[in-house]
C-alpha positions as a Markdown table, in Angstrom:
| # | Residue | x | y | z |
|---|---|---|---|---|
| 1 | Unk | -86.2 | -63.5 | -75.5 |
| 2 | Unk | -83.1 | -61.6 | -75.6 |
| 3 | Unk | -85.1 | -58.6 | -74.2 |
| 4 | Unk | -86.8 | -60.3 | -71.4 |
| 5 | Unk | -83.3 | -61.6 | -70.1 |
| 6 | Unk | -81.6 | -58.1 | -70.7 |
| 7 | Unk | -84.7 | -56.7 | -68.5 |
| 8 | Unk | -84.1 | -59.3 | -65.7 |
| 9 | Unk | -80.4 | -58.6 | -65.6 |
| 10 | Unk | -81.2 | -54.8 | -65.3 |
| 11 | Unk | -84.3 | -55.9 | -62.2 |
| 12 | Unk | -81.5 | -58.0 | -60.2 |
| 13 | Unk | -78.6 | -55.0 | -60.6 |
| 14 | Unk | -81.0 | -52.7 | -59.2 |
| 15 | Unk | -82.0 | -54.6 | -56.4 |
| 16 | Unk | -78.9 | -55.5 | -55.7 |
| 17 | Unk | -78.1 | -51.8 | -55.9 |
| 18 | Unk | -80.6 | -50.9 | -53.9 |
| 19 | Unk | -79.4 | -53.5 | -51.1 |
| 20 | Unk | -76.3 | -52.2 | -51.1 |
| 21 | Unk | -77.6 | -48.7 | -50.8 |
| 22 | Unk | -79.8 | -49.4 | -47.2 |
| 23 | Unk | -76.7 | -51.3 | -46.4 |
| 24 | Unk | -75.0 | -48.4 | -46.6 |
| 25 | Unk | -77.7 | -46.4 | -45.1 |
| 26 | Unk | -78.2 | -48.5 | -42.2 |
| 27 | Unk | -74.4 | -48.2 | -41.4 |
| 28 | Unk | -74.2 | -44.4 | -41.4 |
| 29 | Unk | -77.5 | -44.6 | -39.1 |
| 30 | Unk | -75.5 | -47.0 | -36.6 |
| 31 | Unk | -72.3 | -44.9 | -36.8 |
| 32 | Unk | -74.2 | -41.3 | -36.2 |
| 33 | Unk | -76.2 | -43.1 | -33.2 |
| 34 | Unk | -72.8 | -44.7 | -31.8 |
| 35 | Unk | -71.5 | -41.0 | -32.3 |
| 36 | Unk | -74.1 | -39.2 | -30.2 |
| 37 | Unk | -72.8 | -41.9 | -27.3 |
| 38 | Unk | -69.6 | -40.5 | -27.6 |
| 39 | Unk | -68.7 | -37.8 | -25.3 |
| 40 | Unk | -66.1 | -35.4 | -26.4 |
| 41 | Unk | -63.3 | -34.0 | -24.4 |
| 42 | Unk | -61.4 | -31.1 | -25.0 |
| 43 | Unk | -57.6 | -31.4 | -23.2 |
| 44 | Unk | -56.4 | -28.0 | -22.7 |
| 45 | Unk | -53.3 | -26.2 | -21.0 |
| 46 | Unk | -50.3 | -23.8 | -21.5 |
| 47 | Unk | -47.0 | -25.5 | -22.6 |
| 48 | Unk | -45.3 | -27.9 | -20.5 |
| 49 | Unk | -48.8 | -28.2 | -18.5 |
| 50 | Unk | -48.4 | -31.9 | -18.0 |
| 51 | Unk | -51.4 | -32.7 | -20.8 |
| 52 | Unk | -49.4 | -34.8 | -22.8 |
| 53 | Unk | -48.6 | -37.2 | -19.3 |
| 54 | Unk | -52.1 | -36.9 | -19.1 |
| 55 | Unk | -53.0 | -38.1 | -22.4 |
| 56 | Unk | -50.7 | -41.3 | -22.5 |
| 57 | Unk | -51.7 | -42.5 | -19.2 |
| 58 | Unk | -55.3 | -42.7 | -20.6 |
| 59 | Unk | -53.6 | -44.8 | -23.0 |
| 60 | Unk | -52.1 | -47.0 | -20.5 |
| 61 | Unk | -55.1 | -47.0 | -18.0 |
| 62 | Unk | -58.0 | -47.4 | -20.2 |
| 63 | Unk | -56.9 | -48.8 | -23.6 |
| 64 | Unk | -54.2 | -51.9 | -24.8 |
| 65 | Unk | -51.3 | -49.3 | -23.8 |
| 66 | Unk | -48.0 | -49.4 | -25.8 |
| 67 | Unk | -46.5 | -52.4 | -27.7 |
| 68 | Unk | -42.8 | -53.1 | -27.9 |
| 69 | Unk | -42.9 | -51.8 | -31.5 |
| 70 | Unk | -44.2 | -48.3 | -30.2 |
| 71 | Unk | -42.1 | -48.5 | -26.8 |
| 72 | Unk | -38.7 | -49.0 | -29.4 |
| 73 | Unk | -39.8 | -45.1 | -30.8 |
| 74 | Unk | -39.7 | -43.5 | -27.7 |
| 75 | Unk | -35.7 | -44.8 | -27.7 |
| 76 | Unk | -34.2 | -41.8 | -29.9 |
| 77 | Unk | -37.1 | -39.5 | -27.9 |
| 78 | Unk | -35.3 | -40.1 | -24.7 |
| 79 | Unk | -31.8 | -40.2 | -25.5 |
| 80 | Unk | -32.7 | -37.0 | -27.0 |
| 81 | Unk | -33.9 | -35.7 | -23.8 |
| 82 | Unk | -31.1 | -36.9 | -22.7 |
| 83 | Unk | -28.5 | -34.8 | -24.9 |
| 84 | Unk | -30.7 | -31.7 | -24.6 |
| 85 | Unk | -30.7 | -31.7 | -21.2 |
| 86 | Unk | -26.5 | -32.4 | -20.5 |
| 87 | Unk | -25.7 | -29.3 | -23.0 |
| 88 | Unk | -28.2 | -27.0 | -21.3 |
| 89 | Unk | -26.7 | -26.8 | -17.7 |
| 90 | Unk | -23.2 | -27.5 | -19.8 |
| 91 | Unk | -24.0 | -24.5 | -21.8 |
| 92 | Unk | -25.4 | -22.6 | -18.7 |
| 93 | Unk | -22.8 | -23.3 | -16.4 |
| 94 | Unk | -20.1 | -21.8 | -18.7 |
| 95 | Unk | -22.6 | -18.6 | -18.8 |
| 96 | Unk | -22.8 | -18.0 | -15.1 |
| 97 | Unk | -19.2 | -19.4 | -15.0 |
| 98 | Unk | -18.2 | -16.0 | -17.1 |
| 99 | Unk | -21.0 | -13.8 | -15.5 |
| 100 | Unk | -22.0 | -14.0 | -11.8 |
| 101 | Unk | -19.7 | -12.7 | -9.2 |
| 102 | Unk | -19.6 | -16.3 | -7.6 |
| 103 | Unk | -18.5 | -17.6 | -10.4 |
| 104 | Unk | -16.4 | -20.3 | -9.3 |
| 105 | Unk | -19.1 | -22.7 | -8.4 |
| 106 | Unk | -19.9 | -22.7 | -11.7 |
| 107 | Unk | -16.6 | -23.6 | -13.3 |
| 108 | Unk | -16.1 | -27.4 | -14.2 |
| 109 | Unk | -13.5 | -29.1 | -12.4 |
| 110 | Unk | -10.4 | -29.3 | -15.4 |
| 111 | Unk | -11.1 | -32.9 | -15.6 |
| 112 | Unk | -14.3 | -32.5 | -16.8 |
| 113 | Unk | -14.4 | -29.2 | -18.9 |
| 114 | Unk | -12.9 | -31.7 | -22.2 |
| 115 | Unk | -15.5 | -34.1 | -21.5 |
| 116 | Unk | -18.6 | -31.0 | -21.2 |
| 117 | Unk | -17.0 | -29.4 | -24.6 |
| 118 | Unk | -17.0 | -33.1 | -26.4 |
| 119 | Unk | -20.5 | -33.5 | -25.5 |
| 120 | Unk | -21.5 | -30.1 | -26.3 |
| 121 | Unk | -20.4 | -30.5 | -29.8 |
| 122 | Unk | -22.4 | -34.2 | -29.8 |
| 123 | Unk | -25.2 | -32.5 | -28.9 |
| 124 | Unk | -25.6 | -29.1 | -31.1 |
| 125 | Unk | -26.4 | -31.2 | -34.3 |
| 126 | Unk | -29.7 | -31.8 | -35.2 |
| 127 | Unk | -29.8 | -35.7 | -35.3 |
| 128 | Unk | -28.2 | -37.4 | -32.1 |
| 129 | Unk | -26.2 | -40.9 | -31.9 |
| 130 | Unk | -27.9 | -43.2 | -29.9 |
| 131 | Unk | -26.8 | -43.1 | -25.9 |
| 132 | Unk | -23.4 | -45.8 | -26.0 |
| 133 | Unk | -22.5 | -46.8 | -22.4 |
| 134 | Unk | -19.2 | -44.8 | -22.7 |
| 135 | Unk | -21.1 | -41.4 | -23.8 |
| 136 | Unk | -23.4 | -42.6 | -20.8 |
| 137 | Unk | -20.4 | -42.8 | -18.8 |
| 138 | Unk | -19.5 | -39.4 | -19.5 |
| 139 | Unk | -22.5 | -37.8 | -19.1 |
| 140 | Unk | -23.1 | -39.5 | -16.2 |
| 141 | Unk | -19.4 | -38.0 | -14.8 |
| 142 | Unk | -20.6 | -34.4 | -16.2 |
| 143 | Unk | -23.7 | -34.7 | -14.2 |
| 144 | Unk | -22.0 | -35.2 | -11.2 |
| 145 | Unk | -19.6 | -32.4 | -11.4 |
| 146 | Unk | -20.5 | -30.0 | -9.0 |
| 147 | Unk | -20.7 | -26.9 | -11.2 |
| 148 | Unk | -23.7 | -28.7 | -13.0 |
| 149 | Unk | -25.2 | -29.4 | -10.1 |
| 150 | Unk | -25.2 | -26.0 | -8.8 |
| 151 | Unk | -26.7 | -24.9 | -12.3 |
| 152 | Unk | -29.5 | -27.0 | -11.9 |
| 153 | Unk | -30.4 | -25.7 | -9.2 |
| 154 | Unk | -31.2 | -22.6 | -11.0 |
| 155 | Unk | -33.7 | -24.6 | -13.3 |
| 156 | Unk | -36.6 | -22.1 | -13.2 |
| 157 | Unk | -34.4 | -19.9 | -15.1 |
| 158 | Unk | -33.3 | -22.8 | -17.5 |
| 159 | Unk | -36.0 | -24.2 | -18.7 |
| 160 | Unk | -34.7 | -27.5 | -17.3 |
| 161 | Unk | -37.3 | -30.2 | -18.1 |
| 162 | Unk | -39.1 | -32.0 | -15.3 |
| 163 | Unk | -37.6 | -35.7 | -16.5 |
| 164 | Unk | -33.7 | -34.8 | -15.9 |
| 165 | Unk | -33.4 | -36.2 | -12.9 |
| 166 | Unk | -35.1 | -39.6 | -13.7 |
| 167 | Unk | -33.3 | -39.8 | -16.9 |
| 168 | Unk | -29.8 | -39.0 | -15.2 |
| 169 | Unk | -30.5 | -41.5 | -12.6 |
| 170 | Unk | -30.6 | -44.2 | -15.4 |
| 171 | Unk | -28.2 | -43.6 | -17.6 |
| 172 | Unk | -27.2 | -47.2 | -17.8 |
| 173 | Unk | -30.1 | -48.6 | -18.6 |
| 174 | Unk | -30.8 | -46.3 | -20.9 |
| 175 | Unk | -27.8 | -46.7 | -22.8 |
| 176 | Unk | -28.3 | -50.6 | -23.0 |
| 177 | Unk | -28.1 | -52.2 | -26.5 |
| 178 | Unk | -31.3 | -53.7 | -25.8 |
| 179 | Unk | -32.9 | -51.1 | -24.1 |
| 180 | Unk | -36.5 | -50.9 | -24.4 |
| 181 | Unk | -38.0 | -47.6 | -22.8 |
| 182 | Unk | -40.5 | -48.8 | -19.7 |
| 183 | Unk | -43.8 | -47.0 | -19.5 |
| 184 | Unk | -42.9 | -45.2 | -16.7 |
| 185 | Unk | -39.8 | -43.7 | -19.2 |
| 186 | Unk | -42.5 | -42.9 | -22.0 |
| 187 | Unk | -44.2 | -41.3 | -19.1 |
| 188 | Unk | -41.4 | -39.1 | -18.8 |
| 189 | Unk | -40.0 | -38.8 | -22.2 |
| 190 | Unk | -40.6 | -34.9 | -23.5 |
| 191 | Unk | -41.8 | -34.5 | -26.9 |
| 192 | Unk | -43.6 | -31.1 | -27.6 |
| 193 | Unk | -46.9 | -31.3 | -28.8 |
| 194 | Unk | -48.1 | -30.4 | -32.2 |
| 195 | Unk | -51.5 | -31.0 | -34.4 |
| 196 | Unk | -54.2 | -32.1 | -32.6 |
| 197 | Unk | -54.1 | -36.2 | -31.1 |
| 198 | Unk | -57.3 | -38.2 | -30.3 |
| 199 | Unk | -57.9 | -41.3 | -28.4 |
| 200 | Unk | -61.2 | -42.8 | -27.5 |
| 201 | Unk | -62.1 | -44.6 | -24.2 |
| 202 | Unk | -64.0 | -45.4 | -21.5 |
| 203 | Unk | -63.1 | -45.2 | -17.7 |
| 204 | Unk | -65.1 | -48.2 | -17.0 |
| 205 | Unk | -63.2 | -50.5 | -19.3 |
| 206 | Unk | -64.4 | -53.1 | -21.7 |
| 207 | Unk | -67.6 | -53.0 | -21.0 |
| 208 | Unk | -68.9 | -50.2 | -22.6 |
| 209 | Unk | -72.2 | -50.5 | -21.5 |
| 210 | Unk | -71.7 | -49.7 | -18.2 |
| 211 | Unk | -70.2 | -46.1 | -18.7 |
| 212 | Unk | -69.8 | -42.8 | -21.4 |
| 213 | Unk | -67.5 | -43.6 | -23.8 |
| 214 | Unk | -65.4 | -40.5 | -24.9 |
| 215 | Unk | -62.8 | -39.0 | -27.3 |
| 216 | Unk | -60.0 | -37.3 | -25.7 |
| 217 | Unk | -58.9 | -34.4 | -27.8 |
| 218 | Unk | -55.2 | -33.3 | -27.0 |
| 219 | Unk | -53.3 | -30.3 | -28.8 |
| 220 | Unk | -50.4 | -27.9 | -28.4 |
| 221 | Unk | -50.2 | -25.9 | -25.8 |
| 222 | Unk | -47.6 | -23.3 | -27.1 |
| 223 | Unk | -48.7 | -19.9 | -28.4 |
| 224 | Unk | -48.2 | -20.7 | -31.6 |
| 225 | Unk | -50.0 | -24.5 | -31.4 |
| 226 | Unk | -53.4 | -22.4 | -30.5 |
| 227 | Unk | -54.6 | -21.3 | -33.8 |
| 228 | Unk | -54.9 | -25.0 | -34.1 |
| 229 | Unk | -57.5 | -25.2 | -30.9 |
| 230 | Unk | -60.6 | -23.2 | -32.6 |
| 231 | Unk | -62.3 | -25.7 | -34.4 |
| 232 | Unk | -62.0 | -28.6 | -31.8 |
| 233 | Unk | -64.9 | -25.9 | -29.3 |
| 234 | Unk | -67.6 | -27.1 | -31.0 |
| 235 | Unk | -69.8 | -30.0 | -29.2 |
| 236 | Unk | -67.8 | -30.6 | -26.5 |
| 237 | Unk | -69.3 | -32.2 | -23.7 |
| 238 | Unk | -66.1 | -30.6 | -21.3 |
| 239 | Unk | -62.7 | -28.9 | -21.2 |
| 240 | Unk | -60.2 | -30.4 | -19.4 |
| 241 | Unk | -58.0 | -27.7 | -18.5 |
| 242 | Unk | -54.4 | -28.6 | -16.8 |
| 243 | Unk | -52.5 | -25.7 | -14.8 |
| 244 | Unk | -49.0 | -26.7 | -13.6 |
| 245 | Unk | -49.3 | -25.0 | -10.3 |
| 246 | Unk | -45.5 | -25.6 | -10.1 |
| 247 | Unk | -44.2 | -23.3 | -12.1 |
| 248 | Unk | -45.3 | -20.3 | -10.6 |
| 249 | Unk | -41.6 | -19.2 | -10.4 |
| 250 | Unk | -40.6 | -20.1 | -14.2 |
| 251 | Unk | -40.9 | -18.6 | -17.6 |
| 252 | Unk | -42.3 | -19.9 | -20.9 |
| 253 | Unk | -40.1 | -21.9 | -23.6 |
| 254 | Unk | -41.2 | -19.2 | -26.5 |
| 255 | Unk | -40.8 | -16.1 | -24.6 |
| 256 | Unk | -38.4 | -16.5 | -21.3 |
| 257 | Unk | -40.0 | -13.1 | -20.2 |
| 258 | Unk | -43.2 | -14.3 | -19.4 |
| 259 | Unk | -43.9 | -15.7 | -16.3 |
| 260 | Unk | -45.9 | -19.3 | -16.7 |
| 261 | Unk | -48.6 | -19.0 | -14.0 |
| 262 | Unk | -49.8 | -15.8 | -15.4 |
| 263 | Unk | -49.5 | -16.8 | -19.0 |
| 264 | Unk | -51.8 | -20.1 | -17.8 |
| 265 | Unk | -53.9 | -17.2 | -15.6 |
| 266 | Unk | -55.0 | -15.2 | -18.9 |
| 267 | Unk | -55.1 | -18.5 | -20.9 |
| 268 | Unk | -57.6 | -20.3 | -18.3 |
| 269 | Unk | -59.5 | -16.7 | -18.7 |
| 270 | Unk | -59.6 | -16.8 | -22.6 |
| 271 | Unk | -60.7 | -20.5 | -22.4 |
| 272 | Unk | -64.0 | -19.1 | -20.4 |
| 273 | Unk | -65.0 | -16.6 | -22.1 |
| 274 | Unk | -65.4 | -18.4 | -25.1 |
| 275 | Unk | -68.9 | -18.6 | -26.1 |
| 276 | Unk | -69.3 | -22.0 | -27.0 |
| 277 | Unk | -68.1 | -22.9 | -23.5 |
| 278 | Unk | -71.2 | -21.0 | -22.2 |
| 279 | Unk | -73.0 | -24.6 | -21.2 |
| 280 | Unk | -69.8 | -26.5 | -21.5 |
| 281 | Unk | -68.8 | -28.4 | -18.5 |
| 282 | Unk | -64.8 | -27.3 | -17.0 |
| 283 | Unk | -62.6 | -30.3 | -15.1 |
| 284 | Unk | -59.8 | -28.0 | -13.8 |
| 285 | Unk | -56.7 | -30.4 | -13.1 |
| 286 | Unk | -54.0 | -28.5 | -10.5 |
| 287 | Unk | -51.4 | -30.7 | -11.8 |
| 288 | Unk | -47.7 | -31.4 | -10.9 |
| 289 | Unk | -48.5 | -31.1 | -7.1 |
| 290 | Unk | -45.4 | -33.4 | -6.6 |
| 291 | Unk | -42.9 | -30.9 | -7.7 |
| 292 | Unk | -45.2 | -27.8 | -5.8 |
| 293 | Unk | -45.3 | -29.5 | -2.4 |
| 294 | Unk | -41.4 | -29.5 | -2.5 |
| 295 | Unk | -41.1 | -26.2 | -4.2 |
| 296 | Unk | -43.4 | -24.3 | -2.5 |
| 297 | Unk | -41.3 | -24.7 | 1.4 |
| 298 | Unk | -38.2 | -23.3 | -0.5 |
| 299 | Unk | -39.5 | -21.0 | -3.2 |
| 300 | Unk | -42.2 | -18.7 | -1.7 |
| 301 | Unk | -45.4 | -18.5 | -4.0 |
| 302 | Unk | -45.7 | -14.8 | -3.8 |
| 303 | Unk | -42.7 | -14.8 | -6.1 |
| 304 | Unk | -45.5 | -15.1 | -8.8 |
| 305 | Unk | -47.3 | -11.8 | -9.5 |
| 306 | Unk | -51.3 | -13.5 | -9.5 |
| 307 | Unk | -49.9 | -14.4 | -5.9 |
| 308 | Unk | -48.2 | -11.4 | -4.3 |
| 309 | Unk | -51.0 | -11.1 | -1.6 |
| 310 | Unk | -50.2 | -14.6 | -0.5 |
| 311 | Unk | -48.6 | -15.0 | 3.1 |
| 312 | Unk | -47.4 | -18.1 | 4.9 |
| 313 | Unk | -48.4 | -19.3 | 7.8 |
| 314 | Unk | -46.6 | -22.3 | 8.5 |
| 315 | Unk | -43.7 | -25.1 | 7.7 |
| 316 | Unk | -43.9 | -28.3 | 6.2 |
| 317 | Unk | -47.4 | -29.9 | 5.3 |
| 318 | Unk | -49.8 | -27.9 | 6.7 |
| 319 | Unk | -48.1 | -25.0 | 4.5 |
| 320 | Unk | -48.1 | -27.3 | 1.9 |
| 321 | Unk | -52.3 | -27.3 | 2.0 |
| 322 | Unk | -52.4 | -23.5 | 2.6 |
| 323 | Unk | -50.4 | -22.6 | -0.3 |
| 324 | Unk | -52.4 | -25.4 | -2.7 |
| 325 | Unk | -55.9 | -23.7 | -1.5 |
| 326 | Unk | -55.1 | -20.4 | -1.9 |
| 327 | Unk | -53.7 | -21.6 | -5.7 |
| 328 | Unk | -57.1 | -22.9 | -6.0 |
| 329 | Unk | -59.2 | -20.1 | -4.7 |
| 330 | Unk | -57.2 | -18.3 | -7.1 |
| 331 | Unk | -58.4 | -20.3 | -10.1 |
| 332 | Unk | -61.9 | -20.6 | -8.3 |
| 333 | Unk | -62.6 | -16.8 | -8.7 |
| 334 | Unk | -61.4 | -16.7 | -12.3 |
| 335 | Unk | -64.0 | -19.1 | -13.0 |
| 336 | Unk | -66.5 | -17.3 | -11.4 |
| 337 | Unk | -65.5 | -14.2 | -12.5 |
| 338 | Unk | -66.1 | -15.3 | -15.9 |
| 339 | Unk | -69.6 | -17.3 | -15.1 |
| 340 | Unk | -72.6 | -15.6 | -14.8 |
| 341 | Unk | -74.3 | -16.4 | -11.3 |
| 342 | Unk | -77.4 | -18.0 | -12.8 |
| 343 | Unk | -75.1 | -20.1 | -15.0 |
| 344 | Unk | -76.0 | -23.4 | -13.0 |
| 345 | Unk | -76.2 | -25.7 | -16.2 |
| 346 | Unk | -72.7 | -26.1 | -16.7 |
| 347 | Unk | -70.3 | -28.2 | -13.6 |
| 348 | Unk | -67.0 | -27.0 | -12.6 |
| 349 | Unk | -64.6 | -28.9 | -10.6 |
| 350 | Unk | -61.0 | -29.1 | -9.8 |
| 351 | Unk | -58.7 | -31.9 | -9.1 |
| 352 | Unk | -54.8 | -32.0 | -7.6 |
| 353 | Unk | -53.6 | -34.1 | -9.8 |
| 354 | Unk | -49.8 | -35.7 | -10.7 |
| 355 | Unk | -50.0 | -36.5 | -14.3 |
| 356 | Unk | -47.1 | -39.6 | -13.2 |
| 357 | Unk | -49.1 | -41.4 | -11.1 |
| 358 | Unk | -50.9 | -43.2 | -12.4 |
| 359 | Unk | -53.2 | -44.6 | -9.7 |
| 360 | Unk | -54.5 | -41.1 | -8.7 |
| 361 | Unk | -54.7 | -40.0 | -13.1 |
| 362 | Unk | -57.2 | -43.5 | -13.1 |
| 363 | Unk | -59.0 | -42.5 | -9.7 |
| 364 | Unk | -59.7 | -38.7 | -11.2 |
| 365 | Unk | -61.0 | -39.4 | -14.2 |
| 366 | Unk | -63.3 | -42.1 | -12.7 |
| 367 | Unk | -64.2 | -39.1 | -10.7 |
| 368 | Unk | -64.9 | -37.5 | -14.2 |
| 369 | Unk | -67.0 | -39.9 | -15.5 |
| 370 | Unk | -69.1 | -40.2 | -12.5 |
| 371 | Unk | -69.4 | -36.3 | -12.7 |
| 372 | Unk | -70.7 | -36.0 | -16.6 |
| 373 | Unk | -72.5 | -38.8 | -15.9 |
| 374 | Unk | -75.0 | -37.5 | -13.4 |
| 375 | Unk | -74.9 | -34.6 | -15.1 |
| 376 | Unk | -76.2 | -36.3 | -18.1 |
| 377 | Unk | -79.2 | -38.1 | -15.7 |
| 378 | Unk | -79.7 | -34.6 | -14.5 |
| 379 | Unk | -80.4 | -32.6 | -18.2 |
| 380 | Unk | -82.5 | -36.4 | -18.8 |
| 381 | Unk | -84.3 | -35.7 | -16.0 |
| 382 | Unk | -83.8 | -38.7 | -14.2 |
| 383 | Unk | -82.2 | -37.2 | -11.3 |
């Protein structure tokens, strides 16, 4: 009897095994068919390309966005930013102050030459207080000062980051006890990128059904990040590859001797010769045309070596257009040069894009999806 009962015990553990085993193997089945629906994309750029703008206004556009809780740890991020900044041009302006022959306009008025060496010292540690409306105050008074405002102007040289002006425009807020960063100050906020991030989305929305669903892959884009790239190039469905066309007059954070535009140039070039790329499609985003269309009328583009054939032709906007296509035929025949001509199975398009707004970031990447998508019918044969 004993037997018989010790044998059915044994019969209902293995079925119940054996359930739980084509539970298990009806799950993994699911997940590697939701998987194949997955399109992967590959977020490429140089440093201080605008990729990581890019990356959280998917976030914002086409997922729940940021809480408060995540909002609240972009606080030390931009007050930060905000320290960094003030003790560059501080730091700068004493340099050319010592330095150039016109040195005067780069001396702080007395007044303010206690208050730049105070916040100098604030800000050469490696934790910083949190922004008080008095240190605000005096930063604010700092900025003002003509010296540092004729040092700015020599950003390029600086490595002055894109978000000083916002951030010195709202000091106050920002140095609000209750201050709670906006998204258009995450937006902003500078933190450099290292590892590799993911998100997954869809353009569409919700409603999943109606569109691709991918997984945006986003990484360093300093030499040193790179290393890190290599074993994202498998299986990706495209590259998108972001090219501040802005900073064709500036040099690179980790080597001020290298011009950025040709270190993106020979980047974009690696990129495409990679032979996993070979049928992999290439969304090229021009990006930071805001700061290029006001750049280019004062700072001629042939400044940059890749562009010392270029030639203006005009003023204001119709200059404007010139100098962005001839940018982009620049890129154009790099692609090409690297593609050979009966390489028709791989798409390759190029968007001007401004990684802060966010109404033409959500309108691009519609134009994305709608891209890969027909592409897709297309290798189906249904187009």
């Amino acid at each position: 009897m004993g037997l018989l009962c010790s044998r059915s015990h044994r019969q209902t553990e293995d079925t119940d095994e054996n359930a739980q085993a084509a539970e298990i193997e009806r799950r993994i089945e699911q997940e590697t068919k939701a998987e194949k629906h997955i399109r992967k994309l590959l977020l490429l750029g140089a440093g201080e390309s605008g990729k990581s703008t890019i990356f959280k206004q998917i976030k914002l556009l086409f997922q729940t966005g940021f809480d408060e809780t995540e909002l609240k740890s972009y606080v030390p991020v931009i007050h930060a930013n905000v320290y960094q900044t003030i003790k560059l041009l501080h730091d700068a302006s004493k340099e050319f102050a010592q330095n150039e022959a016109d040195s005067a306009k780069y001396t702080l008025s007395s007044e303010n030459t206690e208050i730049g060496e105070k916040l100098s010292e604030i800000c050469g540690g490696l934790d910083y207080p949190r922004l008080t409306e008095e240190l605000a105050e005096e930063i604010e008074t700092l900025w003002k000062d003509a010296a540092i405002q004729e040092t700015c102007s020599r950003g390029n040289e600086l490595q002055v980051p894109d978000c000083t002006q916002y951030f010195m425009e709202n000091l106050r807020r920002l140095s609000d006890v209750n201050y709670i960063p906006t998204k258009e100050d995450v937006l902003y906020a500078r933190v450099r990128t290292t590892g590799v991030v993911e998100i997954q989305f869809s353009p569409v929305g919700e409603n999943k059904r109606s569109g691709e669903v991918y997984r945006l892959f986003d990484v360093g884009g300093q030499r040193n990040e790179r290393r890190k790239w290599i074993h994202l190039f498998e299986g990706v469905t495209a590259v998108i590859f972001c090219a501040a066309i802005s900073e064709y007059d500036q040099t690179l954070f980790e080597d001020e001797h290298r011009n950025r535009m040709m270190e993106t140039k020979e980047l974009f070039d690696w990129v495409l010769k990679q032979p996993c790329f070979e049928k992999t499609s290439f969304m090229l985003f021009l990006n930071k045309f805001d700061i290029f269309e006001k750049k280019v009328l004062e700072v001629p583009l042939n400044v940059c070596e890749w562009f010392r054939d270029y030639h203006p032709v005009s003023t204001g906007k119709q200059e404007i257009e010139h100098a962005y296509e001839f940018v982009k035929k620049k890129f154009e025949e790099l692609y090409y040069q690297n593609t050979a001509p009966d390489r028709v199975d791989r798409v390759f398009k190029i968007y001007r894009t401004t990684a802060l707004d966010q109404k033409l970031v959500k309108k691009t990447f519609k134009l994305v999806d709608e891209t890969l998508r027909r592409r897709n019918l297309l290798e189906a044969g249904l187009l």
